[in-house]
mmCIF file of the N, C-alpha and C atoms, coordinates in Angstrom:
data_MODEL
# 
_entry.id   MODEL 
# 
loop_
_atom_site.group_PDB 
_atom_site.id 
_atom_site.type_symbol 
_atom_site.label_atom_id 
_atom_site.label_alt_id 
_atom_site.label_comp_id 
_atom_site.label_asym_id 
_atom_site.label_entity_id 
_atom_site.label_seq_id 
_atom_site.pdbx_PDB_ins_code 
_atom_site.Cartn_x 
_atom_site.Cartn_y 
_atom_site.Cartn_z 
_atom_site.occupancy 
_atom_site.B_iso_or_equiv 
_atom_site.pdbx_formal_charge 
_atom_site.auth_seq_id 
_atom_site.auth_comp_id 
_atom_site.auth_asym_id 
_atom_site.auth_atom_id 
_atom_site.pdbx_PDB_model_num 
ATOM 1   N N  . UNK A 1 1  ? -21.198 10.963  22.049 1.00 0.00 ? 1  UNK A N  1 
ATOM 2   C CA . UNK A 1 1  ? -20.858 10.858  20.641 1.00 0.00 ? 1  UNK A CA 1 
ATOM 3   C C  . UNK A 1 1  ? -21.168 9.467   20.078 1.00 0.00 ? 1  UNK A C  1 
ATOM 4   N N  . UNK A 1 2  ? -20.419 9.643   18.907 1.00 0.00 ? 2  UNK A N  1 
ATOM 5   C CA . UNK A 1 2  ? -20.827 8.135   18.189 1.00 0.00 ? 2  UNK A CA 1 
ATOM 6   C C  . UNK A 1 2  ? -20.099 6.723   18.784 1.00 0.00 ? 2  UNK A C  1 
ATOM 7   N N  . UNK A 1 3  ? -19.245 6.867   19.848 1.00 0.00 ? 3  UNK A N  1 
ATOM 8   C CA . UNK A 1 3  ? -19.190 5.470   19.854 1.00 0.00 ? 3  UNK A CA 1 
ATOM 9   C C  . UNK A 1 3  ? -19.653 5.497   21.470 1.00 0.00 ? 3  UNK A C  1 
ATOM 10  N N  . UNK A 1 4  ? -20.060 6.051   22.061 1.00 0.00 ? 4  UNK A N  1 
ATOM 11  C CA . UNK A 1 4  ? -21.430 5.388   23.178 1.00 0.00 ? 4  UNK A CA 1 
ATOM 12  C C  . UNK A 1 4  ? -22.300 5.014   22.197 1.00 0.00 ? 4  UNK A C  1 
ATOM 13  N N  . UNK A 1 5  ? -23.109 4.718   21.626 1.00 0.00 ? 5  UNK A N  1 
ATOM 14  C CA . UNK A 1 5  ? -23.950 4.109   21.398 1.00 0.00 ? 5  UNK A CA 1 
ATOM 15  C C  . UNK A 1 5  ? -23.518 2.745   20.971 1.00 0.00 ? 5  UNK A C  1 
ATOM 16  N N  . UNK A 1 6  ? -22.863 2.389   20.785 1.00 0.00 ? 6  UNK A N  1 
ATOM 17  C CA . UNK A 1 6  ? -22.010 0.839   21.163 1.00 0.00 ? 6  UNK A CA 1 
ATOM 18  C C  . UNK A 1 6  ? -22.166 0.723   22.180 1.00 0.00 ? 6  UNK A C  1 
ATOM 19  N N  . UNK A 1 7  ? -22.254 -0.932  22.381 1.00 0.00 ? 7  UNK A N  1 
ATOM 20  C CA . UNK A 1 7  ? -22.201 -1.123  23.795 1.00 0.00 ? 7  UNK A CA 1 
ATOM 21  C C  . UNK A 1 7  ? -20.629 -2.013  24.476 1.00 0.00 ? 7  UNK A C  1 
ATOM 22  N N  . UNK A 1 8  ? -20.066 -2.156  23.516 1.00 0.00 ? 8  UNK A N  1 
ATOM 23  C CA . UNK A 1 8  ? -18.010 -2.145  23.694 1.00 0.00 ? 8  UNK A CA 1 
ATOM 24  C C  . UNK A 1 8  ? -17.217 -1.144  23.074 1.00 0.00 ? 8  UNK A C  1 
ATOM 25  N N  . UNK A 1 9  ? -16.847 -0.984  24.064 1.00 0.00 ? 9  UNK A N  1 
ATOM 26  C CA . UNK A 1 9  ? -15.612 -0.179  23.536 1.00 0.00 ? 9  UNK A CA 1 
ATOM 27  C C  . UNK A 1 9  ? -14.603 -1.000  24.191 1.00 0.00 ? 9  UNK A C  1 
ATOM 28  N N  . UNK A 1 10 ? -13.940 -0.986  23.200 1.00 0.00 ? 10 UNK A N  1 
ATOM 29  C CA . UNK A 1 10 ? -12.394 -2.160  23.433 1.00 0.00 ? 10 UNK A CA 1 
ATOM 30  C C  . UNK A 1 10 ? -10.838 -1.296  23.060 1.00 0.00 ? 10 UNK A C  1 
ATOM 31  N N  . UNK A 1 11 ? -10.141 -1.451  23.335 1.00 0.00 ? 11 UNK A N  1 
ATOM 32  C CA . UNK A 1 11 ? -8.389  -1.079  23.140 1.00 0.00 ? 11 UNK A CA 1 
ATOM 33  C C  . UNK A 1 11 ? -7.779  -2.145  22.092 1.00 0.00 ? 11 UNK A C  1 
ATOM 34  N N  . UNK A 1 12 ? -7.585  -2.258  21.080 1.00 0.00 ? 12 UNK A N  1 
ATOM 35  C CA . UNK A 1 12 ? -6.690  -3.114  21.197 1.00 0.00 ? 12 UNK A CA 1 
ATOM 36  C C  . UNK A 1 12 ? -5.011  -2.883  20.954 1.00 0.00 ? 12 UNK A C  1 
ATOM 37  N N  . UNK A 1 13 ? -4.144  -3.559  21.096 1.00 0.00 ? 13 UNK A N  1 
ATOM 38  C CA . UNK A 1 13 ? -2.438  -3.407  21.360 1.00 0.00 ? 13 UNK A CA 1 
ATOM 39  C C  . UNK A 1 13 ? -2.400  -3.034  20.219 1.00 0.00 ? 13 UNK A C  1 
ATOM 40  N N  . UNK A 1 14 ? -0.773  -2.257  19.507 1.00 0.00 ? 14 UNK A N  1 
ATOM 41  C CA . UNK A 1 14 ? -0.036  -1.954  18.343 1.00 0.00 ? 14 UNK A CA 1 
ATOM 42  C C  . UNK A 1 14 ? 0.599   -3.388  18.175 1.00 0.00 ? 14 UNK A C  1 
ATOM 43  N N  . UNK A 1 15 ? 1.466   -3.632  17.104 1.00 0.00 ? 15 UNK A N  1 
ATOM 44  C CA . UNK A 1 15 ? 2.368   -4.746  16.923 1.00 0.00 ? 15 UNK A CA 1 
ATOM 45  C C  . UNK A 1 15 ? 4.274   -4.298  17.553 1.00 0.00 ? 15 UNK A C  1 
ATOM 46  N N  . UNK A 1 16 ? 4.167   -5.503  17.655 1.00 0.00 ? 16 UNK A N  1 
ATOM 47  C CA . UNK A 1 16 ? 5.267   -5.020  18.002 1.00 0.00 ? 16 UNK A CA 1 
ATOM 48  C C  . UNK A 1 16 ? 6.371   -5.009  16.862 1.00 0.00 ? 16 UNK A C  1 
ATOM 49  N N  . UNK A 1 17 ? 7.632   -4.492  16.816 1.00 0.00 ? 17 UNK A N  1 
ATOM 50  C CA . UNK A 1 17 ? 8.443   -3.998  15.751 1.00 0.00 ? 17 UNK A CA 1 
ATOM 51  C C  . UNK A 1 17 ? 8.824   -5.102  15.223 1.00 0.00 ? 17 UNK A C  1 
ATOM 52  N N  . UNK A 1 18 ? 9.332   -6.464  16.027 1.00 0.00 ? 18 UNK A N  1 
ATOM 53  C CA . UNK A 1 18 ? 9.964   -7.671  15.377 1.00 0.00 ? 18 UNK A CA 1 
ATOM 54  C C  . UNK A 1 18 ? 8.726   -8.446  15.006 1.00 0.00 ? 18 UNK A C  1 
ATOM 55  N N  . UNK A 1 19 ? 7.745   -8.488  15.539 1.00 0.00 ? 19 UNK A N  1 
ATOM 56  C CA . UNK A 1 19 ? 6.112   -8.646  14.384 1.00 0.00 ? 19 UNK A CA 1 
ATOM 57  C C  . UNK A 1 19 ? 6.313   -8.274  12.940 1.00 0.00 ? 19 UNK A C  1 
ATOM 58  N N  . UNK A 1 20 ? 6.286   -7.113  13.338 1.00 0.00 ? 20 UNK A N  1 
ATOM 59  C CA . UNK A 1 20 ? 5.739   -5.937  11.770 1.00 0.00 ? 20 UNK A CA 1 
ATOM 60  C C  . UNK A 1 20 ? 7.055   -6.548  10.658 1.00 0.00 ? 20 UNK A C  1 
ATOM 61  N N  . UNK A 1 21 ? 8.332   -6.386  11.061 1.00 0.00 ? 21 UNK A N  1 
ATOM 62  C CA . UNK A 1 21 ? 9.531   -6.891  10.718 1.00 0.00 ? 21 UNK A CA 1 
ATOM 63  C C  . UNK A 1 21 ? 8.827   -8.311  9.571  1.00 0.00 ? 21 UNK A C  1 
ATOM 64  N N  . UNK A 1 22 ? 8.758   -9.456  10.980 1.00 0.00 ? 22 UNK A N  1 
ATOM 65  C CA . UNK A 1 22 ? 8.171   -10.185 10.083 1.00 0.00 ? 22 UNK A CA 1 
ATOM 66  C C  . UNK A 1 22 ? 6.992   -9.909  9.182  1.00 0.00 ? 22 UNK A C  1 
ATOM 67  N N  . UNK A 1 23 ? 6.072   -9.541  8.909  1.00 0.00 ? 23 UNK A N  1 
ATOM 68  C CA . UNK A 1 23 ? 5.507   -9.249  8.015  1.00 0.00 ? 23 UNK A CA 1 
ATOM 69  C C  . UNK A 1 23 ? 5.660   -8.610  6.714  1.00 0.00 ? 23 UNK A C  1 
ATOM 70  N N  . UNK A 1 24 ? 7.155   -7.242  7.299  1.00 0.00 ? 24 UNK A N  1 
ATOM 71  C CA . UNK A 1 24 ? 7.207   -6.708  6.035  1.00 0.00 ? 24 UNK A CA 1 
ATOM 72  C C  . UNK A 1 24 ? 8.170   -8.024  5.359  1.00 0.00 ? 24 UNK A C  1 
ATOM 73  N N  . UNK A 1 25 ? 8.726   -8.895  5.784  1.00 0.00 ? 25 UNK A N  1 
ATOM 74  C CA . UNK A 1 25 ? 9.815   -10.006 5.401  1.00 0.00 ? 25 UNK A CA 1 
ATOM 75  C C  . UNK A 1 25 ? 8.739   -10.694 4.266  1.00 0.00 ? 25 UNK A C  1 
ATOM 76  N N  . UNK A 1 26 ? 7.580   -10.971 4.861  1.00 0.00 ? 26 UNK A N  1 
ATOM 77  C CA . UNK A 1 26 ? 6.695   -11.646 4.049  1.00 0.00 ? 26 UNK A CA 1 
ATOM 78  C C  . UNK A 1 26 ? 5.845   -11.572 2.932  1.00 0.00 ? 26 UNK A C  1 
ATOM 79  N N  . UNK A 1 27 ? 5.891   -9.903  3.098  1.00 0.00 ? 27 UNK A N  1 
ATOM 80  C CA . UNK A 1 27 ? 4.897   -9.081  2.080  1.00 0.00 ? 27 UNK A CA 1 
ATOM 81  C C  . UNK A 1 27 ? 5.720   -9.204  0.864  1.00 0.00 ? 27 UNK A C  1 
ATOM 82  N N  . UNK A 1 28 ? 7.413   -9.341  1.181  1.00 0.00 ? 28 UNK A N  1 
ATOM 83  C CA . UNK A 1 28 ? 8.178   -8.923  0.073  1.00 0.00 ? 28 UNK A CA 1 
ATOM 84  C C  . UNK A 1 28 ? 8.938   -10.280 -0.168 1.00 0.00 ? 28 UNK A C  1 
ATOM 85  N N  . UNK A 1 29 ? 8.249   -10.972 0.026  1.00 0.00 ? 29 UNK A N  1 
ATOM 86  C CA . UNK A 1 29 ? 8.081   -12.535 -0.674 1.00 0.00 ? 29 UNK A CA 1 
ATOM 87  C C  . UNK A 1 29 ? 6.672   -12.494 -1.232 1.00 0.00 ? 29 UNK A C  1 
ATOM 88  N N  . UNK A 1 30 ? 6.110   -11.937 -1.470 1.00 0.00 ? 30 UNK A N  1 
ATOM 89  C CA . UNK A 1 30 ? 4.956   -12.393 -1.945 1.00 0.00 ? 30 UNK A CA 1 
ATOM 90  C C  . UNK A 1 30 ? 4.541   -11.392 -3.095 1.00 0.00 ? 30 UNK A C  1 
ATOM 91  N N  . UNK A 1 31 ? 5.746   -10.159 -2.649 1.00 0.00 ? 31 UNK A N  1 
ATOM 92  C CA . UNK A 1 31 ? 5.869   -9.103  -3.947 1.00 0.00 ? 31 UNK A CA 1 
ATOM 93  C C  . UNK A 1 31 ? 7.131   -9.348  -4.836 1.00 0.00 ? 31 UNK A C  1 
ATOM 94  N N  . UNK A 1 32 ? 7.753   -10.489 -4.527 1.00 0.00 ? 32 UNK A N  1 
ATOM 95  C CA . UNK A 1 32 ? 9.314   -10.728 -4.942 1.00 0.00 ? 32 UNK A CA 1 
ATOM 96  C C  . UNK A 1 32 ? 10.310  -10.143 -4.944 1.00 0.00 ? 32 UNK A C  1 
ATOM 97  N N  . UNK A 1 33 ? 10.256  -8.715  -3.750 1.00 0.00 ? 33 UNK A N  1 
ATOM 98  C CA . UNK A 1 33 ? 11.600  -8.163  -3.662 1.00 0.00 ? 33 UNK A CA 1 
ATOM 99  C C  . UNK A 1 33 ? 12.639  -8.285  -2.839 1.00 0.00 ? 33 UNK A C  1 
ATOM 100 N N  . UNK A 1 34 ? 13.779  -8.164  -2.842 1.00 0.00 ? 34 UNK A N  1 
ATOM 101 C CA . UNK A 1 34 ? 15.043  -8.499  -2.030 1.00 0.00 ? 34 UNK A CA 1 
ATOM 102 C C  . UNK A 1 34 ? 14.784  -7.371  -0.911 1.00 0.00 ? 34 UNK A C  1 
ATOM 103 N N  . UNK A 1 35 ? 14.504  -7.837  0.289  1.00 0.00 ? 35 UNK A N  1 
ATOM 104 C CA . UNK A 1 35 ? 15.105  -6.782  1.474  1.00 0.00 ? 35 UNK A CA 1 
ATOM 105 C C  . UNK A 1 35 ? 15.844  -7.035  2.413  1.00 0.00 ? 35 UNK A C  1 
ATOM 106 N N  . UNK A 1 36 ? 16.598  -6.845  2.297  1.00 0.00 ? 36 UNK A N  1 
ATOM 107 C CA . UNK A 1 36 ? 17.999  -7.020  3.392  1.00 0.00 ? 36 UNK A CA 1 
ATOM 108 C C  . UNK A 1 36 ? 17.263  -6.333  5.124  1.00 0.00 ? 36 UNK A C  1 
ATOM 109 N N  . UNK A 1 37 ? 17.559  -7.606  6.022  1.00 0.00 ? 37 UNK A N  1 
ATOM 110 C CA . UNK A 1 37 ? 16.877  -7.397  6.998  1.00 0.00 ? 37 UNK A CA 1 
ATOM 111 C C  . UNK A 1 37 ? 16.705  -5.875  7.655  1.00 0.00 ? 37 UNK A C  1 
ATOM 112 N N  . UNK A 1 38 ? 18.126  -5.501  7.903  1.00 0.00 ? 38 UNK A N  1 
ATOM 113 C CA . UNK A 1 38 ? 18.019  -4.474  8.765  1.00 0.00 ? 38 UNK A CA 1 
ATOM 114 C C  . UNK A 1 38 ? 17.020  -3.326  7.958  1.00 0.00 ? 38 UNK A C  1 
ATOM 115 N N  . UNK A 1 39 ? 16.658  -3.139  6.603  1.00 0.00 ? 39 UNK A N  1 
ATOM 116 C CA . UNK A 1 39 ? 15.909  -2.506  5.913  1.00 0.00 ? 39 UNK A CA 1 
ATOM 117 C C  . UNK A 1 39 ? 14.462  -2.916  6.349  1.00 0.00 ? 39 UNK A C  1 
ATOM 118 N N  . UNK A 1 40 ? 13.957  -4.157  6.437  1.00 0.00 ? 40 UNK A N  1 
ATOM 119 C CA . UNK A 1 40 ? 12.786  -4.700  7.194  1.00 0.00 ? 40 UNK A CA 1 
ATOM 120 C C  . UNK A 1 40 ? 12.566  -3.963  8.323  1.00 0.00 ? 40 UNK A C  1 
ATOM 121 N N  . UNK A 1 41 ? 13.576  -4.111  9.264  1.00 0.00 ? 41 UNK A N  1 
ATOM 122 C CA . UNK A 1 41 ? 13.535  -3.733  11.031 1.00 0.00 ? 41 UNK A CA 1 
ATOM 123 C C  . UNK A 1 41 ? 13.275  -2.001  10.858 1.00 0.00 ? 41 UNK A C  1 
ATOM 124 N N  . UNK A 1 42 ? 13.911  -1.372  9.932  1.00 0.00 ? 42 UNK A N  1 
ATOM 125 C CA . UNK A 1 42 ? 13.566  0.253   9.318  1.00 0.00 ? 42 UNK A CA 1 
ATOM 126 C C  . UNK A 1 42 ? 12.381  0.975   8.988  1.00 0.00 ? 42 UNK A C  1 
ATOM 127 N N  . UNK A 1 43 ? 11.361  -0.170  7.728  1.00 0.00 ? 43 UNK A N  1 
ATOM 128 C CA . UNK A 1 43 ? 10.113  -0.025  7.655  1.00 0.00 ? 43 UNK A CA 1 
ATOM 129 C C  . UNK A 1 43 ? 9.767   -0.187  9.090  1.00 0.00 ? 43 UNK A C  1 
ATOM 130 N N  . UNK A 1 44 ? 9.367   -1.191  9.555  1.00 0.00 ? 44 UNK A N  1 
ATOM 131 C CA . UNK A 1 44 ? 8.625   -1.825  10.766 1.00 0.00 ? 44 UNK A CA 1 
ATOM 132 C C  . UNK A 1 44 ? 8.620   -0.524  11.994 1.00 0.00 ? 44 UNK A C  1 
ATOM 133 N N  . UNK A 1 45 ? 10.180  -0.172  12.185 1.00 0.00 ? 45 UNK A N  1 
ATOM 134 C CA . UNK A 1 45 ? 9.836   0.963   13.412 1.00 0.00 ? 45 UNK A CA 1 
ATOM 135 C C  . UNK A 1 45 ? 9.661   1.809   12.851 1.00 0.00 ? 45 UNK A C  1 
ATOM 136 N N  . UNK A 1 46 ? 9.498   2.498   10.930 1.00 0.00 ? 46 UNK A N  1 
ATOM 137 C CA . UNK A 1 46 ? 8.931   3.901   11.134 1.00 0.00 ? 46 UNK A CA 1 
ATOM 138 C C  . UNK A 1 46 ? 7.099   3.148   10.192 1.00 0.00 ? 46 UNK A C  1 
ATOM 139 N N  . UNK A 1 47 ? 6.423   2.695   11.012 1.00 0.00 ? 47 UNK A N  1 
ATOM 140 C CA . UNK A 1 47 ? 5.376   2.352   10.346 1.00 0.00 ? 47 UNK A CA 1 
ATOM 141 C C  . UNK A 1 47 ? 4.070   2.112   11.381 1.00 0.00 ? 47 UNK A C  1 
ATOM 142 N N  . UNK A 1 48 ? 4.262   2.486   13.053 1.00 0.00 ? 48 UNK A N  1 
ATOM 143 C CA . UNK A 1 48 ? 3.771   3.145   13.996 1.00 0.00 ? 48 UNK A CA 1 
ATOM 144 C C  . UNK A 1 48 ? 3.193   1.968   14.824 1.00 0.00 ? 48 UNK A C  1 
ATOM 145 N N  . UNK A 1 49 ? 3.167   0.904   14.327 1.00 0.00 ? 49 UNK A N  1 
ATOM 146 C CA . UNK A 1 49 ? 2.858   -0.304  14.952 1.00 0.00 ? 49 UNK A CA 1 
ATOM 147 C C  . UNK A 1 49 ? 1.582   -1.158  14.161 1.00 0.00 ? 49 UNK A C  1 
ATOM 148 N N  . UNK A 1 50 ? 1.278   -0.566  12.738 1.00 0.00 ? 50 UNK A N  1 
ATOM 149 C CA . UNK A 1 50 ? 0.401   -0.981  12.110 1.00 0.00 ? 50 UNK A CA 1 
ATOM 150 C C  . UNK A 1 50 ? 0.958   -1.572  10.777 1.00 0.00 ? 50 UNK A C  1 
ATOM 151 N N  . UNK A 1 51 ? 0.355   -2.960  10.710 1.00 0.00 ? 51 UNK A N  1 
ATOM 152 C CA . UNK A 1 51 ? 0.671   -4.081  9.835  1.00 0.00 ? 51 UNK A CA 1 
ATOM 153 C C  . UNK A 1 51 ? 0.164   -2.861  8.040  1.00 0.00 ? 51 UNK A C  1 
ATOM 154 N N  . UNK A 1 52 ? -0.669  -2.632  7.909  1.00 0.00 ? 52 UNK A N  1 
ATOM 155 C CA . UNK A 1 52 ? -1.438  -1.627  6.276  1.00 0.00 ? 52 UNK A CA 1 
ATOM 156 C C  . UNK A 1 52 ? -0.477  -0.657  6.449  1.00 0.00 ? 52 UNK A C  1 
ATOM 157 N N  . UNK A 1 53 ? 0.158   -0.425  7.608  1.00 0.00 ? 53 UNK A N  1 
ATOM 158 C CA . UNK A 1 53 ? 1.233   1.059   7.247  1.00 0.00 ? 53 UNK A CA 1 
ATOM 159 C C  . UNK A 1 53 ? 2.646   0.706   7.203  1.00 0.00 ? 53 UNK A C  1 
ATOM 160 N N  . UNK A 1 54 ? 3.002   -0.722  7.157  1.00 0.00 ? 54 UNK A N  1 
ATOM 161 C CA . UNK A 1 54 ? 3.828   -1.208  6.753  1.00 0.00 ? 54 UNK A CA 1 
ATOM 162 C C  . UNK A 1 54 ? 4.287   -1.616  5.603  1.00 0.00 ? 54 UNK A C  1 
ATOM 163 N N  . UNK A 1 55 ? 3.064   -2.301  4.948  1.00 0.00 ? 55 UNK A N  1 
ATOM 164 C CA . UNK A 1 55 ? 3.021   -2.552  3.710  1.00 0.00 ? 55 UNK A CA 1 
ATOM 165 C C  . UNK A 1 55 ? 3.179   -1.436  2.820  1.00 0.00 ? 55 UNK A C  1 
ATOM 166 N N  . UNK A 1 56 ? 2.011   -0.281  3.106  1.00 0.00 ? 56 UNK A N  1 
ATOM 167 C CA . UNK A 1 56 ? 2.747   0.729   2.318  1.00 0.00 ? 56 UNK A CA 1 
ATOM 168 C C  . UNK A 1 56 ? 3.467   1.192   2.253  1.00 0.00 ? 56 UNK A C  1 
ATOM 169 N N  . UNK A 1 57 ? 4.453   1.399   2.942  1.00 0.00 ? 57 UNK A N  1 
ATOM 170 C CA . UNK A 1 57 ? 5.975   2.142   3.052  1.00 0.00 ? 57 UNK A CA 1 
ATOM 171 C C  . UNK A 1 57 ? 6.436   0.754   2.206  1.00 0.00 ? 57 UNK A C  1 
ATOM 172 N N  . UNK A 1 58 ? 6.706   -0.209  2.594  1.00 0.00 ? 58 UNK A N  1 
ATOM 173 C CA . UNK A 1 58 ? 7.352   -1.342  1.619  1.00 0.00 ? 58 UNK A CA 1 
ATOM 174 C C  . UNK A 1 58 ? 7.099   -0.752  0.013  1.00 0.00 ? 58 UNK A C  1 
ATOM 175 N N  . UNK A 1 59 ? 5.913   -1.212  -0.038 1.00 0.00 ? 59 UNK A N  1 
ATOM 176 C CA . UNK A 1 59 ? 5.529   -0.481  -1.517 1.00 0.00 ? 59 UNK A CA 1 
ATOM 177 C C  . UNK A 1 59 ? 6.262   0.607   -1.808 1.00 0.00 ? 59 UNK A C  1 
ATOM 178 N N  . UNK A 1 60 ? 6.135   1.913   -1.370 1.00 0.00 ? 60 UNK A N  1 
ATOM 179 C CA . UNK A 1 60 ? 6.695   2.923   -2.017 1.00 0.00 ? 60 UNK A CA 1 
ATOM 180 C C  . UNK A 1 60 ? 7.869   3.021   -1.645 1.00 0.00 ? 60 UNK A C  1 
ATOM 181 N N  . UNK A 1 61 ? 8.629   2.141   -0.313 1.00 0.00 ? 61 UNK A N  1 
ATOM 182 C CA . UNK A 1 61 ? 10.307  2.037   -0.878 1.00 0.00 ? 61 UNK A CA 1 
ATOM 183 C C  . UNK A 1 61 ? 10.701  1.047   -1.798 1.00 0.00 ? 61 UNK A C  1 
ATOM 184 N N  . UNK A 1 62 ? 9.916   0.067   -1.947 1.00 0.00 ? 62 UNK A N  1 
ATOM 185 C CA . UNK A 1 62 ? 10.042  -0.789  -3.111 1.00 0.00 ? 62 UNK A CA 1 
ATOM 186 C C  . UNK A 1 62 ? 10.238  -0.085  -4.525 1.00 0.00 ? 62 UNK A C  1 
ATOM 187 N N  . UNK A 1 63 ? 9.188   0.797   -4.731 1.00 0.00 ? 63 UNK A N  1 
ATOM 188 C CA . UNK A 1 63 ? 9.153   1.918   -6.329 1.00 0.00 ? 63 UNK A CA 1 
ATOM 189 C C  . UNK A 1 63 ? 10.272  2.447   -5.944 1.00 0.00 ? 63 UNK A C  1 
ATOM 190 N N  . UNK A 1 64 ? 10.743  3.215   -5.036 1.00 0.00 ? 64 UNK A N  1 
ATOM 191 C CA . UNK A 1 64 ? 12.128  3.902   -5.041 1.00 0.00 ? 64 UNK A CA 1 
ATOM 192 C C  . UNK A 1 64 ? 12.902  3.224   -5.671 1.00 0.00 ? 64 UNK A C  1 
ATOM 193 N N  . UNK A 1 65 ? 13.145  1.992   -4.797 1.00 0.00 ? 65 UNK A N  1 
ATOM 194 C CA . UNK A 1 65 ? 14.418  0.909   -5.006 1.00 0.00 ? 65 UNK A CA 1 
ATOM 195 C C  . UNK A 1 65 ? 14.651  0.610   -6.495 1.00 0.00 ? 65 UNK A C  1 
ATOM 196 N N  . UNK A 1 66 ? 12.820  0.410   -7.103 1.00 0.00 ? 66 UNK A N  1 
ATOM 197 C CA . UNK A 1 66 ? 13.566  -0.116  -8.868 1.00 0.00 ? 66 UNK A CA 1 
ATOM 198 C C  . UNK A 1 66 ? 13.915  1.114   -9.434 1.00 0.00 ? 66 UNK A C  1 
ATOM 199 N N  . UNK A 1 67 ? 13.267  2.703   -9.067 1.00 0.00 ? 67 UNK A N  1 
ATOM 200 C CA . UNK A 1 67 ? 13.722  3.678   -9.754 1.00 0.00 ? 67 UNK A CA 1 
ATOM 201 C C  . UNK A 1 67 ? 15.246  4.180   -9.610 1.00 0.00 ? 67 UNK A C  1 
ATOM 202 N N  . UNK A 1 68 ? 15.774  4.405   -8.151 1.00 0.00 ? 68 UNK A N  1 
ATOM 203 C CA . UNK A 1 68 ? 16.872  5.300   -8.109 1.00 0.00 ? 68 UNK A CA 1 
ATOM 204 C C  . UNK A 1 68 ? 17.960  4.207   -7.639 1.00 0.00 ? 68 UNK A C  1 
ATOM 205 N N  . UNK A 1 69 ? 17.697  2.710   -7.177 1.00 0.00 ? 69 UNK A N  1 
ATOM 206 C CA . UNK A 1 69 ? 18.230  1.847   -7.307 1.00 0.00 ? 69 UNK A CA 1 
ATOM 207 C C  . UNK A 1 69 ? 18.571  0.761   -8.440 1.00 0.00 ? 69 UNK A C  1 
ATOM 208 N N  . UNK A 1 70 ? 18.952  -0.448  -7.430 1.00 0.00 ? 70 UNK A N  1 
ATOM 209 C CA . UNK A 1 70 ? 19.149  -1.453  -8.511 1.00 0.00 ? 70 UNK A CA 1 
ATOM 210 C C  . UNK A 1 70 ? 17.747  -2.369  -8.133 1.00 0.00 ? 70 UNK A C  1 
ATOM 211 N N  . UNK A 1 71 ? 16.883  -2.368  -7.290 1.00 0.00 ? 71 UNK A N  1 
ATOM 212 C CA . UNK A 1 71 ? 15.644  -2.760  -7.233 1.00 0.00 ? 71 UNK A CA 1 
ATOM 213 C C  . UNK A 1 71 ? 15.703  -3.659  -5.645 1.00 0.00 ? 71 UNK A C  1 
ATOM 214 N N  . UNK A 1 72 ? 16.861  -3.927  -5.369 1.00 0.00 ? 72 UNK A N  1 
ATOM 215 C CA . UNK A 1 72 ? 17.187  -3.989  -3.497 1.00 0.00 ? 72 UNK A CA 1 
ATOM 216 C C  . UNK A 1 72 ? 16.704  -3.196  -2.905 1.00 0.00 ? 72 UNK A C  1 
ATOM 217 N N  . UNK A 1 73 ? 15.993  -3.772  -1.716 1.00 0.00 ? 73 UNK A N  1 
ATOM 218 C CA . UNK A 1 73 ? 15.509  -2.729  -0.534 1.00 0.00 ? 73 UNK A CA 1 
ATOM 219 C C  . UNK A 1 73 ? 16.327  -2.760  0.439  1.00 0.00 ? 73 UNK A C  1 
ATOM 220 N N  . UNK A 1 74 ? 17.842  -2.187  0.668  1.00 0.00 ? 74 UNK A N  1 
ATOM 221 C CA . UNK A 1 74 ? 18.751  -2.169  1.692  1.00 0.00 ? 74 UNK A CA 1 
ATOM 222 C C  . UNK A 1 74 ? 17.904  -0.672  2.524  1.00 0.00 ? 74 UNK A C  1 
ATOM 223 N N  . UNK A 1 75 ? 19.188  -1.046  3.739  1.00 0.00 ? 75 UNK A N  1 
ATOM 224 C CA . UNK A 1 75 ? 18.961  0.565   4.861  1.00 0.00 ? 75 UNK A CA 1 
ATOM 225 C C  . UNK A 1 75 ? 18.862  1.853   3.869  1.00 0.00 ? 75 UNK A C  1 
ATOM 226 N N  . UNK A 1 76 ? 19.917  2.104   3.123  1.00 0.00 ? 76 UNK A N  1 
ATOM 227 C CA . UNK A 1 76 ? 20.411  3.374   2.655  1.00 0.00 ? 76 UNK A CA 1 
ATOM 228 C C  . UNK A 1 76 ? 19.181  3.418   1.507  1.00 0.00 ? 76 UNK A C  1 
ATOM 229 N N  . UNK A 1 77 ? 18.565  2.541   0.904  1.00 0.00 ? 77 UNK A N  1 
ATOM 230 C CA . UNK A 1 77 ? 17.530  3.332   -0.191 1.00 0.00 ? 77 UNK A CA 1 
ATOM 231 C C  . UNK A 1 77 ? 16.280  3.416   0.717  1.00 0.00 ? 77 UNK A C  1 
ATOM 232 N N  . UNK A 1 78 ? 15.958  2.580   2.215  1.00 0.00 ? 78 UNK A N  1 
ATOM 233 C CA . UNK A 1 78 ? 14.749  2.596   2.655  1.00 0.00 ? 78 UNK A CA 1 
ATOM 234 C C  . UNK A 1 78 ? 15.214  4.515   3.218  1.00 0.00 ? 78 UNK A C  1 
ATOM 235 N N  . UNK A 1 79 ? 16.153  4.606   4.199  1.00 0.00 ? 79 UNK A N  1 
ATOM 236 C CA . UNK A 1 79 ? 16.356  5.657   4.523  1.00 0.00 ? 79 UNK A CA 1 
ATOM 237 C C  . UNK A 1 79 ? 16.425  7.202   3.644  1.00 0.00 ? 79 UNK A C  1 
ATOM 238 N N  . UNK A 1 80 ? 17.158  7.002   2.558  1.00 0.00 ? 80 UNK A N  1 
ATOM 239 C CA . UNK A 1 80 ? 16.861  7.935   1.170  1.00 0.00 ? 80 UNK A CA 1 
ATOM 240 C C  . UNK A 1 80 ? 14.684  7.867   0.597  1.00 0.00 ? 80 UNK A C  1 
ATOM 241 N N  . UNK A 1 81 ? 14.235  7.066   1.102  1.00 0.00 ? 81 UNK A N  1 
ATOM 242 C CA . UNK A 1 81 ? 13.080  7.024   0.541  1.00 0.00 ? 81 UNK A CA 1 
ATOM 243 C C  . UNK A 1 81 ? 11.798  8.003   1.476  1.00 0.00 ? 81 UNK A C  1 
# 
């Protein structure tokens, strides 16, 4: 198939959860929203070990949060989301 004709094929690792954690901590400094950690550590383990599938869940629990919230990303609106 198509990737024999490469001449690497490589693996590389997932992130790990207190990684991703930090990142979503950072994304939402840089989007200006409040997330209360354990809501961080929530995205991060349901986001499969990938940094782009983190961010998006942030994002669209972020839209939750200003719609059916007060615009906080705690446990209970990431989990409702």
């Amino acid at each position: 198939p198509l990737r024999a004709r490469f001449g690497i094929s490589s693996h590389m690792e997932y992130y790990q959860e207190r990684d991703l954690e930090e990142i979503v901590k950072r994304t939402a400094d840089i989007f200006e929203v409040e997330v209360i950690d354990n809501a961080a550590l929530e995205i991060a383990l349901r986001s499969r070990g990938t940094p782009r599938i983190a961010n998006r869940l942030l994002k669209r629990v972020r839209d939750f949060a200003q719609i059916m919230g007060d615009g906080r990303v705690d446990k209970a609106i990431t989990d409702k989301a």
